[in-house]
DOZA-347936 format. One record per residue (C-alpha): chain; residue in one letter; x, y, z. Coordinates in Angstrom, 2 decimals, m for minus. Layout:
<sites>
+-----+------+---------+---------+---------+
! mol ! type !       X !       Y !       Z !
+-----+------+---------+---------+---------+
!   A !    A !       X !       Y !       Z !
...
+-----+------+---------+---------+---------+
</sites>
This chain:
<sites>
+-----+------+---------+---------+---------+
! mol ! type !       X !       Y !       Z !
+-----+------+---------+---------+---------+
!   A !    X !    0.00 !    0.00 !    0.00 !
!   A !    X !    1.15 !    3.53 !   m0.93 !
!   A !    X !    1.90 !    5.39 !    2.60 !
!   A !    X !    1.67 !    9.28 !    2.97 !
!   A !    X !    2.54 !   11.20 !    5.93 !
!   A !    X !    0.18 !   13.11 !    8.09 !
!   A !    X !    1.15 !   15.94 !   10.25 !
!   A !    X !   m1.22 !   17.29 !   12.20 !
!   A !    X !    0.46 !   20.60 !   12.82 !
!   A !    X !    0.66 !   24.43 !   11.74 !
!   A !    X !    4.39 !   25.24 !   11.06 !
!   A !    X !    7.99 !   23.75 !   11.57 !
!   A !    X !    9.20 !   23.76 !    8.07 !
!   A !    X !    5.68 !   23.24 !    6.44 !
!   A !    X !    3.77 !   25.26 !    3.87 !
!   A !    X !    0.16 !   26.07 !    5.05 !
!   A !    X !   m2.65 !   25.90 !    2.69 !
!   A !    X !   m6.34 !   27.36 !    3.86 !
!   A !    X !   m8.41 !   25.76 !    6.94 !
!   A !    X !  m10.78 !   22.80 !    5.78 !
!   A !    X !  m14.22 !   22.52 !    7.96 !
!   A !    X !  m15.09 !   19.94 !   10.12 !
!   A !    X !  m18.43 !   19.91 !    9.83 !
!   A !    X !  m19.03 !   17.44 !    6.96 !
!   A !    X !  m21.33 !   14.47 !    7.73 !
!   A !    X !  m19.46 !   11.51 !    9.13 !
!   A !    X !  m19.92 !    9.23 !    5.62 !
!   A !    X !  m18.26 !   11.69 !    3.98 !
!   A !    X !  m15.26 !   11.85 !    6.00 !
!   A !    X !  m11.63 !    9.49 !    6.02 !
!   A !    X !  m10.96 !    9.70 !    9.17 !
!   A !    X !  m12.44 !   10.46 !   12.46 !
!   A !    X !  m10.55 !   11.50 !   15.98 !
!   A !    X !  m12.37 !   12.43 !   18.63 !
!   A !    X !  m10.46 !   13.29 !   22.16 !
!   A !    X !  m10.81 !   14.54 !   25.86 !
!   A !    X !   m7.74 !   16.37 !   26.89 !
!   A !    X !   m8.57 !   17.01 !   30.85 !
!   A !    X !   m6.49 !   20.01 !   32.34 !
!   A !    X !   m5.53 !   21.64 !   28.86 !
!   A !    X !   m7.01 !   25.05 !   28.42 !
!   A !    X !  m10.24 !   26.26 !   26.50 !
!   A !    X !   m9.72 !   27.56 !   23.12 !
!   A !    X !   m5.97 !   25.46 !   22.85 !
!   A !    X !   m6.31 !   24.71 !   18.94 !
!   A !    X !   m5.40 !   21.53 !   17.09 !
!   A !    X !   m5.03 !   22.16 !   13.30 !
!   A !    X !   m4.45 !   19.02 !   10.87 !
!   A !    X !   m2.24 !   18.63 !    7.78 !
!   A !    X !   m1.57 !   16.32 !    5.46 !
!   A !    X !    1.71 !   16.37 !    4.04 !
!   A !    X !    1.84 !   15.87 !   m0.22 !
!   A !    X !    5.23 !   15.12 !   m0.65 !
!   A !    X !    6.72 !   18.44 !    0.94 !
!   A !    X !    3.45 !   20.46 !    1.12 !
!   A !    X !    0.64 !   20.52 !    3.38 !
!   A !    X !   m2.59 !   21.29 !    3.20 !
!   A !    X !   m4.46 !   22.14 !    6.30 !
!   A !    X !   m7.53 !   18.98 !    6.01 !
!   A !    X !   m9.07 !   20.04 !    9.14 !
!   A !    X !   m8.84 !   21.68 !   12.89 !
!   A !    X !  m10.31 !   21.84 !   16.41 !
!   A !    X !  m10.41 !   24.11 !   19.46 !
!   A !    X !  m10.41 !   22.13 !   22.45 !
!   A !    X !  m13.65 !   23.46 !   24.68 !
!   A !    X !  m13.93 !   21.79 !   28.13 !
!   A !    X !  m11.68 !   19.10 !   27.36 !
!   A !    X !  m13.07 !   17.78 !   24.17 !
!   A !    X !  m12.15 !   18.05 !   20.55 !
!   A !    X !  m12.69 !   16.08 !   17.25 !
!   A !    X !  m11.23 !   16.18 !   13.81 !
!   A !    X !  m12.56 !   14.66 !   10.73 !
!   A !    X !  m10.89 !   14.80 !    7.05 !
!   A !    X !  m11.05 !   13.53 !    4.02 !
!   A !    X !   m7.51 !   13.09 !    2.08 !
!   A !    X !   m6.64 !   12.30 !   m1.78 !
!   A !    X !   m4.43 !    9.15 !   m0.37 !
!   A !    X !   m5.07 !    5.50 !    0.19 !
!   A !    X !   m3.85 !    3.00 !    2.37 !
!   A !    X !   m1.69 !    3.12 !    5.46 !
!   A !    X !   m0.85 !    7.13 !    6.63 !
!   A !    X !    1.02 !    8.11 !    9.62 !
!   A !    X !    0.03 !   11.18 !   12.07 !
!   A !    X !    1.51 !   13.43 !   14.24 !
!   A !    X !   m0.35 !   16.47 !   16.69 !
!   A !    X !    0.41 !   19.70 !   16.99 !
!   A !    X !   m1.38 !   21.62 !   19.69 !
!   A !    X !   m1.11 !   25.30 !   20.15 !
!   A !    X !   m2.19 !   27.33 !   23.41 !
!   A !    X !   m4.91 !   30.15 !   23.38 !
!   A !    X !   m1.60 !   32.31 !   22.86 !
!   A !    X !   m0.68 !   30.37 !   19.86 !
!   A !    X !    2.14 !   29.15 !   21.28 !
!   A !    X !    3.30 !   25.65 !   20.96 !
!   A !    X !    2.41 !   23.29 !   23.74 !
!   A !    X !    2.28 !   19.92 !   22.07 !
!   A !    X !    4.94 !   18.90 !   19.55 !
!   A !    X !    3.85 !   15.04 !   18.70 !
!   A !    X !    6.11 !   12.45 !   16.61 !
!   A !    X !    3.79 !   10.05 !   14.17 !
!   A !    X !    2.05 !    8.44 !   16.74 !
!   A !    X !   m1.36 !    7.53 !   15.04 !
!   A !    X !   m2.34 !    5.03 !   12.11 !
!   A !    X !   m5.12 !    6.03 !    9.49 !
!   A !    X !   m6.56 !    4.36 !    6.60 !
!   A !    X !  m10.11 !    5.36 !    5.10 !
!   A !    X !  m12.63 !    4.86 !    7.42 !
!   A !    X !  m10.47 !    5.32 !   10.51 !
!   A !    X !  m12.47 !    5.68 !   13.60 !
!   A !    X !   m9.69 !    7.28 !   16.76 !
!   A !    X !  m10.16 !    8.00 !   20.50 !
!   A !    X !   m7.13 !   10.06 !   22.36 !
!   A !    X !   m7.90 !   10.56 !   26.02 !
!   A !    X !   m5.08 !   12.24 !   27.62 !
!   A !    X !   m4.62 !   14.92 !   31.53 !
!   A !    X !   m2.12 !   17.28 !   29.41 !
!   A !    X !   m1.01 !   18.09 !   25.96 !
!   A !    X !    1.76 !   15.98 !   26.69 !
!   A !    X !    1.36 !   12.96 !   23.63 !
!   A !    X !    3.63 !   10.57 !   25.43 !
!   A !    X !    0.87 !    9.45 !   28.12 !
!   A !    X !   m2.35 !    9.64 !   25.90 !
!   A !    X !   m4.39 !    6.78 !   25.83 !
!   A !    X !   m5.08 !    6.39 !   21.87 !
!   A !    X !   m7.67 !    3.34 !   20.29 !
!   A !    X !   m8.36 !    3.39 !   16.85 !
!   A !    X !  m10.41 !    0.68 !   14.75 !
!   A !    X !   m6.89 !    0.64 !   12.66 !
!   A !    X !   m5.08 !   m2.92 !   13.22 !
!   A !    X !   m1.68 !   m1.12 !   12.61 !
!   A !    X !   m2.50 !    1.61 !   15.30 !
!   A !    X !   m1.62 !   m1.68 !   18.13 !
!   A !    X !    1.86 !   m1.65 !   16.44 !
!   A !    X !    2.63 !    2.08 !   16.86 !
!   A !    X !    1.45 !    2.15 !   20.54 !
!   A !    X !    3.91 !   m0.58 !   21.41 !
!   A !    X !    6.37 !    1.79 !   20.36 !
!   A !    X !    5.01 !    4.81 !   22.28 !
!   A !    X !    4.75 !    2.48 !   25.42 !
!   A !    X !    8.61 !    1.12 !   24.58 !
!   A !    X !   10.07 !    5.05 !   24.26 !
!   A !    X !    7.43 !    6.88 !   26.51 !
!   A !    X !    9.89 !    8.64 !   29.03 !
!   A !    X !   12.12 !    9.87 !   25.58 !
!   A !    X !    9.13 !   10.96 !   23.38 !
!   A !    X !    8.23 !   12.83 !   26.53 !
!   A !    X !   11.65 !   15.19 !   26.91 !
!   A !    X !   12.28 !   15.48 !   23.30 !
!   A !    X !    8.42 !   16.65 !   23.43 !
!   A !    X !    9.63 !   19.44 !   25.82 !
!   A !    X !   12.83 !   19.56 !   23.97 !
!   A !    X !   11.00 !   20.83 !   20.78 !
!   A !    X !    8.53 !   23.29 !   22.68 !
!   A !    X !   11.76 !   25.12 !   24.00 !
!   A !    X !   13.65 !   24.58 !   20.52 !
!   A !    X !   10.81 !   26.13 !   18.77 !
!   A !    X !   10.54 !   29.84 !   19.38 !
!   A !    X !   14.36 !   30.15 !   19.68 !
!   A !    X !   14.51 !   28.93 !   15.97 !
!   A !    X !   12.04 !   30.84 !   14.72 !
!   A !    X !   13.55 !   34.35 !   16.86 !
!   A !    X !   17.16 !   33.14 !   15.09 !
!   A !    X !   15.54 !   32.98 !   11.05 !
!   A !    X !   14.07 !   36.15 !   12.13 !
!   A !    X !   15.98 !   38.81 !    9.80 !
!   A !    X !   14.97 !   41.23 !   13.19 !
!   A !    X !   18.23 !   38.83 !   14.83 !
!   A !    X !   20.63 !   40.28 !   12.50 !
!   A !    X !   19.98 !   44.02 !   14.23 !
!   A !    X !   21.17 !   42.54 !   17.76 !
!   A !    X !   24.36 !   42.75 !   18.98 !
!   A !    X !   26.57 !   39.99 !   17.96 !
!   A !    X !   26.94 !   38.50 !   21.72 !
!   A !    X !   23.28 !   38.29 !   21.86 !
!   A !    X !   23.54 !   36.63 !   18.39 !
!   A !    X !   25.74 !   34.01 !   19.45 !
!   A !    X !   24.42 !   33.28 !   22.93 !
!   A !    X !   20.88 !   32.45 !   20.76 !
!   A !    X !   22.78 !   30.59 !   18.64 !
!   A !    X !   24.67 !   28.15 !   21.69 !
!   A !    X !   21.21 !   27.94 !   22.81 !
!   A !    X !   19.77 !   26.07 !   19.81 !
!   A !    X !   23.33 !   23.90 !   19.55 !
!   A !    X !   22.49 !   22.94 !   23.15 !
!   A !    X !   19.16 !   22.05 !   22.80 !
!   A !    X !   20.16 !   20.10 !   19.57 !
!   A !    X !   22.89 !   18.39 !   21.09 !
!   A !    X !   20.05 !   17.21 !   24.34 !
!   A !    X !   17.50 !   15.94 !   21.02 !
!   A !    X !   20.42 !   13.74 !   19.73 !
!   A !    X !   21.30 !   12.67 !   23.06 !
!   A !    X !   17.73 !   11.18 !   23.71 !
!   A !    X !   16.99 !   10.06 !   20.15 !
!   A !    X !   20.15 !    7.93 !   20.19 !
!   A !    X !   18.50 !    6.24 !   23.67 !
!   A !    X !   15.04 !    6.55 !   21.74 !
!   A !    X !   16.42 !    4.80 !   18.79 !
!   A !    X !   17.88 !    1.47 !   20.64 !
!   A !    X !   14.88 !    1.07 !   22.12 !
!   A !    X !   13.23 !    1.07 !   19.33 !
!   A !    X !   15.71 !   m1.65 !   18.05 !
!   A !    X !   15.17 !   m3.97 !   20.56 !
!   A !    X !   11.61 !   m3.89 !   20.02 !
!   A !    X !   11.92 !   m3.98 !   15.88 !
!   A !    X !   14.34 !   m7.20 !   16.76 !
!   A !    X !   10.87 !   m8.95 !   18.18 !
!   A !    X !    8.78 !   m7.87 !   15.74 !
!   A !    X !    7.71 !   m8.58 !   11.98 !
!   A !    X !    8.21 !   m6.21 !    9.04 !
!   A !    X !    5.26 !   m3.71 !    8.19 !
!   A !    X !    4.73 !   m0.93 !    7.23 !
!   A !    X !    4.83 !    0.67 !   10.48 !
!   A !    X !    8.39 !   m1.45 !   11.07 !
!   A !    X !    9.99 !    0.43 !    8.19 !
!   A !    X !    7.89 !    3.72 !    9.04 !
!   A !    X !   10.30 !    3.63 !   12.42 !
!   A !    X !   13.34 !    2.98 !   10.37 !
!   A !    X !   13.19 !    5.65 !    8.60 !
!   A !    X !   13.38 !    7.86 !   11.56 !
!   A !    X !   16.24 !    5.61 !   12.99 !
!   A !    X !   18.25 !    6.03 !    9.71 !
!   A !    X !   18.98 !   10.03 !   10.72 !
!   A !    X !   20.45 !    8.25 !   13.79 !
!   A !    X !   24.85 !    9.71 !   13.94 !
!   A !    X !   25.35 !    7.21 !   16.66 !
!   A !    X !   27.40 !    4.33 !   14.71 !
!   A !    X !   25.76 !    1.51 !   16.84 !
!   A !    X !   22.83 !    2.44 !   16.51 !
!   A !    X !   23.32 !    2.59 !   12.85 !
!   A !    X !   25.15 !   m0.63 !   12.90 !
!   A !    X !   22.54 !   m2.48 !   14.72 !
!   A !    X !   19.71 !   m1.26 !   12.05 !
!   A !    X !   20.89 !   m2.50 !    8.92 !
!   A !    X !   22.01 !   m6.00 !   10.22 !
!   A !    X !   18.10 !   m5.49 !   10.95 !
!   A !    X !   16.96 !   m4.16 !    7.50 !
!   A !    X !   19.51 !   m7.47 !    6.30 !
!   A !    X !   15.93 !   m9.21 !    6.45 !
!   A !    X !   13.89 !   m7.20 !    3.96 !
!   A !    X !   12.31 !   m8.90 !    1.53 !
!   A !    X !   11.32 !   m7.74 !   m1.91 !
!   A !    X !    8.14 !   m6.42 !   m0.85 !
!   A !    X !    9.25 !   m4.34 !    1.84 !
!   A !    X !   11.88 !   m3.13 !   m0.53 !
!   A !    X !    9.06 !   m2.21 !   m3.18 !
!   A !    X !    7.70 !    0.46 !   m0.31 !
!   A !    X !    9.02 !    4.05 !   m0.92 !
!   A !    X !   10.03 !    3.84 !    3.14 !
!   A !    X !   11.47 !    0.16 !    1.97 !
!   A !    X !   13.91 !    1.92 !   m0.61 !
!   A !    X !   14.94 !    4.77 !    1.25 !
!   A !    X !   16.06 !    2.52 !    3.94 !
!   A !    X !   18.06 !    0.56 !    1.19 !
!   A !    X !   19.70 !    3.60 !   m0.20 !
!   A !    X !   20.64 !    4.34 !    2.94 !
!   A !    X !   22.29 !    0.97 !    4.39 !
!   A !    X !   22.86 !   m0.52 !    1.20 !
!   A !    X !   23.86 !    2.51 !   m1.50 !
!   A !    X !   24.46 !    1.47 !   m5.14 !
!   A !    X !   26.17 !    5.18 !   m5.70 !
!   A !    X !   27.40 !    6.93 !   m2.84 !
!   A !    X !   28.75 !   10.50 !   m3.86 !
!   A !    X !   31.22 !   12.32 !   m1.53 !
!   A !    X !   33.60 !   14.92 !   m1.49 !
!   A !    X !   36.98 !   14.53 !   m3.89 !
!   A !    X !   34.61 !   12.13 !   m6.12 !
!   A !    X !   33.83 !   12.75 !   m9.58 !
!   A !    X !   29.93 !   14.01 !   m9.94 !
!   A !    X !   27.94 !   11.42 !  m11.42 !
!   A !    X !   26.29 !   11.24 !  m14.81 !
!   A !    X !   22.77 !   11.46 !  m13.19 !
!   A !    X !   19.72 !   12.71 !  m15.58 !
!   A !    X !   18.06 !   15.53 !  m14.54 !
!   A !    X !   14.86 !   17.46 !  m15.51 !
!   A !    X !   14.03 !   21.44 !  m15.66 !
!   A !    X !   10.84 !   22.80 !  m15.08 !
!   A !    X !    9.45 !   22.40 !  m18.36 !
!   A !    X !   10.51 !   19.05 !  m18.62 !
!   A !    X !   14.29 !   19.51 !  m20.68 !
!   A !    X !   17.04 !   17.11 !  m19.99 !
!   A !    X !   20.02 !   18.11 !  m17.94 !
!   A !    X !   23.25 !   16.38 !  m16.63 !
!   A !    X !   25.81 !   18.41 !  m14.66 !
!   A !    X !   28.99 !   17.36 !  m16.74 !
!   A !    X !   27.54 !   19.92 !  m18.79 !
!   A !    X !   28.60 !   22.49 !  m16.72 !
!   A !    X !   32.07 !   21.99 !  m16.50 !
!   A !    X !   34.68 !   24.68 !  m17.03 !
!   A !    X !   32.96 !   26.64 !  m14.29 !
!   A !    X !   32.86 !   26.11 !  m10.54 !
!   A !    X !   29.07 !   24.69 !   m9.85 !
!   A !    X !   27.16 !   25.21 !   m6.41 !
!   A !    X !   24.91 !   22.73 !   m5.66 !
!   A !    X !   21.94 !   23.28 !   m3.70 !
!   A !    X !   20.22 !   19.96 !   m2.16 !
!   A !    X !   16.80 !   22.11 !   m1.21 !
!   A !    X !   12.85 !   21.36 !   m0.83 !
!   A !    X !    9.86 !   23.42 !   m0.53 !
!   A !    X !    8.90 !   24.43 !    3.48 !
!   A !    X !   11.95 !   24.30 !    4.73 !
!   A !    X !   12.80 !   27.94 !    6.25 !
!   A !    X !   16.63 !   28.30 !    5.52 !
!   A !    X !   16.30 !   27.22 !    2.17 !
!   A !    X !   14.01 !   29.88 !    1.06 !
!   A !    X !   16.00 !   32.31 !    3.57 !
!   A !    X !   19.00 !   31.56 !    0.73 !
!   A !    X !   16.88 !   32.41 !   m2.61 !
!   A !    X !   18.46 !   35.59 !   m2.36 !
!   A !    X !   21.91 !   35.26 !   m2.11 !
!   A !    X !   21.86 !   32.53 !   m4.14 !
!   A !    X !   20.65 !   34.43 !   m6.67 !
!   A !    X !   23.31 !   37.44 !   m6.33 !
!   A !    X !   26.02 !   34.90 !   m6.75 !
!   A !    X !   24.39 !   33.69 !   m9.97 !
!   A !    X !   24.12 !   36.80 !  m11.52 !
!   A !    X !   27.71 !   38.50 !  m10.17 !
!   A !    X !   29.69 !   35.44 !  m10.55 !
!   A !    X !   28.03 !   33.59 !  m13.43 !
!   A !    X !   31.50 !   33.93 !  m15.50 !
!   A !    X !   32.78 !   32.09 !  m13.05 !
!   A !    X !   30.34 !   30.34 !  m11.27 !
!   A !    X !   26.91 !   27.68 !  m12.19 !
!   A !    X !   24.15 !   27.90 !   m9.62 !
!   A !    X !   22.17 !   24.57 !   m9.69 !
!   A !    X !   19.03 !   23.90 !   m7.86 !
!   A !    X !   18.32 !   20.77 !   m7.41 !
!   A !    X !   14.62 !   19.91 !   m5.68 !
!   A !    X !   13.11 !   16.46 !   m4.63 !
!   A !    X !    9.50 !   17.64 !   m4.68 !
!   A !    X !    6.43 !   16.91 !   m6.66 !
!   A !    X !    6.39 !   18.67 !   m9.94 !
!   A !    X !    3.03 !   20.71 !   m8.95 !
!   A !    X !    4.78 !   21.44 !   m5.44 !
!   A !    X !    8.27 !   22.12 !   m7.18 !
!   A !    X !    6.64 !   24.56 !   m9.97 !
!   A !    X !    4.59 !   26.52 !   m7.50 !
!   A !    X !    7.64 !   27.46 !   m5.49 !
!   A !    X !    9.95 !   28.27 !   m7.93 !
!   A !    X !    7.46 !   30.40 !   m9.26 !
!   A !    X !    6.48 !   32.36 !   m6.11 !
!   A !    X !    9.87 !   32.59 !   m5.26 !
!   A !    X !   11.47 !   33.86 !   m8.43 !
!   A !    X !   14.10 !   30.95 !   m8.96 !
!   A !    X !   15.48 !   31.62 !  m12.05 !
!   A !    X !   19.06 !   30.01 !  m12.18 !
!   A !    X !   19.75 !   26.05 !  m12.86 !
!   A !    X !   16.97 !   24.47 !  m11.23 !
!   A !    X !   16.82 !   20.44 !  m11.64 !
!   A !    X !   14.65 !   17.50 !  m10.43 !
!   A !    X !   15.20 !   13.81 !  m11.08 !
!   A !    X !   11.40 !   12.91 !  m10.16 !
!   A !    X !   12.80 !   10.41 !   m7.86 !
!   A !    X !   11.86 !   11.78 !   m4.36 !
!   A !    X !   14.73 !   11.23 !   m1.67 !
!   A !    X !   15.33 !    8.22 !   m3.17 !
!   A !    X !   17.21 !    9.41 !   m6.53 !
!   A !    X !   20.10 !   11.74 !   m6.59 !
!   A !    X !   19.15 !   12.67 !   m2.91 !
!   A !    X !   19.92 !    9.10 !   m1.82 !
!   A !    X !   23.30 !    9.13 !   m3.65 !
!   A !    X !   24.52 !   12.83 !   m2.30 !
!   A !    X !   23.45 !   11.25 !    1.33 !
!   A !    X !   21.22 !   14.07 !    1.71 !
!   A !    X !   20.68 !   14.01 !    5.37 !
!   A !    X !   19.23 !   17.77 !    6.18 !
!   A !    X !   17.72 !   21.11 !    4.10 !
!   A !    X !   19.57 !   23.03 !    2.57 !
!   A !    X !   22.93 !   21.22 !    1.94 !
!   A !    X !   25.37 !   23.20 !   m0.61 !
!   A !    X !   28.33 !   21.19 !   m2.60 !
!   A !    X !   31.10 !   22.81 !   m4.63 !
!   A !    X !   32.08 !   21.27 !   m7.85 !
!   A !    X !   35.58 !   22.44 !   m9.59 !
!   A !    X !   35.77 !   23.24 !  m13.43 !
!   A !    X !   36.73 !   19.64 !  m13.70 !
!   A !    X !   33.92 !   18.32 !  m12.28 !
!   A !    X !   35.53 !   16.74 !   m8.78 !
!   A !    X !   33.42 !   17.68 !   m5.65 !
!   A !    X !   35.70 !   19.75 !   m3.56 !
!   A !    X !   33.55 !   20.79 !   m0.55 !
!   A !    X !   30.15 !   20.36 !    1.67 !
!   A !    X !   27.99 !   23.07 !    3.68 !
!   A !    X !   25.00 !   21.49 !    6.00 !
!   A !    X !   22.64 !   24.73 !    6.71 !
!   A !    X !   22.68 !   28.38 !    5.97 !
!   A !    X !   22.88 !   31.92 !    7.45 !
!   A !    X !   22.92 !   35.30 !    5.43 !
!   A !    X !   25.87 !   35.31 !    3.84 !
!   A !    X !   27.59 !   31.75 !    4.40 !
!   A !    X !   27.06 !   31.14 !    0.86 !
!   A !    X !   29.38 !   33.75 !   m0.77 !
!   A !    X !   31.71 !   32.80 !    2.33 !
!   A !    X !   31.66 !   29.26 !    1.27 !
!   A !    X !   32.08 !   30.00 !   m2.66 !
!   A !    X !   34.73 !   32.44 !   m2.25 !
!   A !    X !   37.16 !   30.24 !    0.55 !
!   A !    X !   36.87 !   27.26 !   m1.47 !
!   A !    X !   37.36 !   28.73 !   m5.50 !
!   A !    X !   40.06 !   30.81 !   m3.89 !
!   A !    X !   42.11 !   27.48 !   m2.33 !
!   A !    X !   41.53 !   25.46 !   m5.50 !
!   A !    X !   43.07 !   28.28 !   m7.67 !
!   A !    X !   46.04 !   28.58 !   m5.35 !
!   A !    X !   47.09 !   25.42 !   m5.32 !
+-----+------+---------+---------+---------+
</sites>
């Protein structure tokens, strides 16, 4: 079965479409959740979203009034989905920042009866046979998903105050204290996600393969602690065709298993590529000029921070210099943004997903930047981005390359 992700949420990296009603008669609706959330607030809201590749659209949303709310959507997807919930106060504040935690397929009937908007101890039924799976792993990791769920809520607003262009007009020791701040808090998420994550292993070791089994190895593939990694793919040893069929099934094979692995001082590949209107590209036919690659996807905040500096160094340094785009989104998701955001440079898209030339640059975070010399060797990396690292990182690395 074809598996989308759900994310019942208003923010973090996703692009918000308008509110869908909840009042539609229950035969028309997918799903159904109805919940009692005792000691939360009146007027907290929960909004839902379903996530189309690397949109969302906003499918429905709740305001939780003496305890109780319900959602009800309808979505263009079949089969298995996965869920998260996002609730914010009456101050719109984040106070619940869920991980998938619920299981819907057409026709899905859910109960959530929780004391606080903390997801870790809700009590969650659901007429869904896979939903039993994904509570053994809530009740397996309940104490983690509970501190990285306060990690996030204290994460949030200092990420959003640091993309805030307002940051830049503080003085630069306020500037760097925000910015140990979110390294700390970073480093704490790893810290219990790396605990998380062998937990999770030592349940996945007693279980069978399904889709919610390779739903939780996708998260455990962003894993940096080497045992944990180590541990997983003697685990994904056992997939069978079938599981490797499954979009989650091939990520997790590019991953642990690569055919092409691309990394600094290798040659770039000879990978197709497609512009917007559907004309072939490869970048070998770039060479004779230095060639930035940018590894980005629609909703992610840096990325579109970058548009503009990316496009001053195509247009100052384009004697010297190829900007190239490269997105894995859907081509109506893909078209829309590079419209709306004026992208006008190199912009390429194998059609593949994560699972194409994402899979083979090990593309492990948004935006990721690659330099590529005039003779088509990558000579350097960049994970992230703040106004003006690009030119920084264009200029230090052309400028050592020349030299030597």
């Amino acid at each position: 079965m074809k598996k989308k992700s759900i994310l019942l949420m208003a923010g973090l990296m996703i692009a918000a479409a308008s509110p869908v009603s909840c009042t539609s008669s229950t035969h028309e609706q997918d799903f159904m959740i109805e919940g009692r959330l005792t000691n939360v607030p009146d007027s907290t809201r929960i909004v839902v979203f379903e996530n189309m590749g690397n949109r969302g659209l906003n499918i429905a949303q709740d305001t939780i009034i003496n305890g109780k709310f319900r959602l009800a959507g309808k979505t263009n997807e079949e089969g298995l989905r996965f869920a998260r919930i996002y609730c914010y106060s009456p101050k719109d504040e984040f106070t619940c920042i869920s991980w998938d935690i619920l299981c819907l397929i057409p026709g899905s009937k859910i109960t959530i009866d929780g004391t606080t908007t903390d997801h870790s101890e809700w009590k969650i039924k659901s007429n869904v046979p896979a939903q039993k799976t994904m509570n053994l792993f809530r009740e397996q990791t309940q104490e983690e998903y509970s501190l990285m769920n306060q990690l996030c809520i204290e994460h949030y607003p200092l990420q959003e105050a640091f993309f805030d262009e307002k940051r830049l007009e503080q003085p630069m020791e306020i500037q760097k204290q925000m910015q140990a701040e979110l390294e700390g808090i970073r480093a704490r998420q790893e810290s219990v996600d790396n605990i998380l994550c062998r937990k999770q292993l030592n349940l996945m070791a007693k279980l069978p393969i399904d889709e919610v089994w390779l739903h939780q190895m996708i998260h455990i593939t962003r894993s940096k602690d080497p045992q944990v990694q180590k541990v997983a793919k003697q685990l994904c040893q056992q997939l069978d065709a079938s599981h490797k069929m499954t979009e989650d099934g091939e990520y997790i094979m590019n991953h642990f298993f690569p055919s092409l692995q691309v990394k600094v001082g290798d040659m770039v590949p000879d990978i197709e590529l497609k512009d917007t209107l559907g004309h072939t590209h490869r970048l070998k036919e770039l060479q004779g000029r230095y060639v930035l690659l940018d590894f980005w996807k629609n909703g992610c905040q840096p990325c579109m921070m970058s548009i503009p500096e990316m496009g001053e160094i195509a247009e100052q340094m384009k004697d010297s210099v190829a900007v190239v785009s490269i997105s894995p989104d859907d081509l109506a998701t893909w078209k829309e943004t590079t419209i709306k955001h004026g992208i006008k440079w190199h912009n390429w898209n194998d059609m593949k997903g994560v699972n194409g030339i994402f899979a083979h640059y090990q593309i492990k975070g948004y935006p990721t930047y690659f330099l590529v010399a005039p003779n088509g060797k990558l000579i350097a990396k960049q994970v992230g981005y703040s106004k003006g690292s690009l030119f920084k990182f264009v200029k230090e690395h052309t400028s050592s390359v020349e030299k030597m």
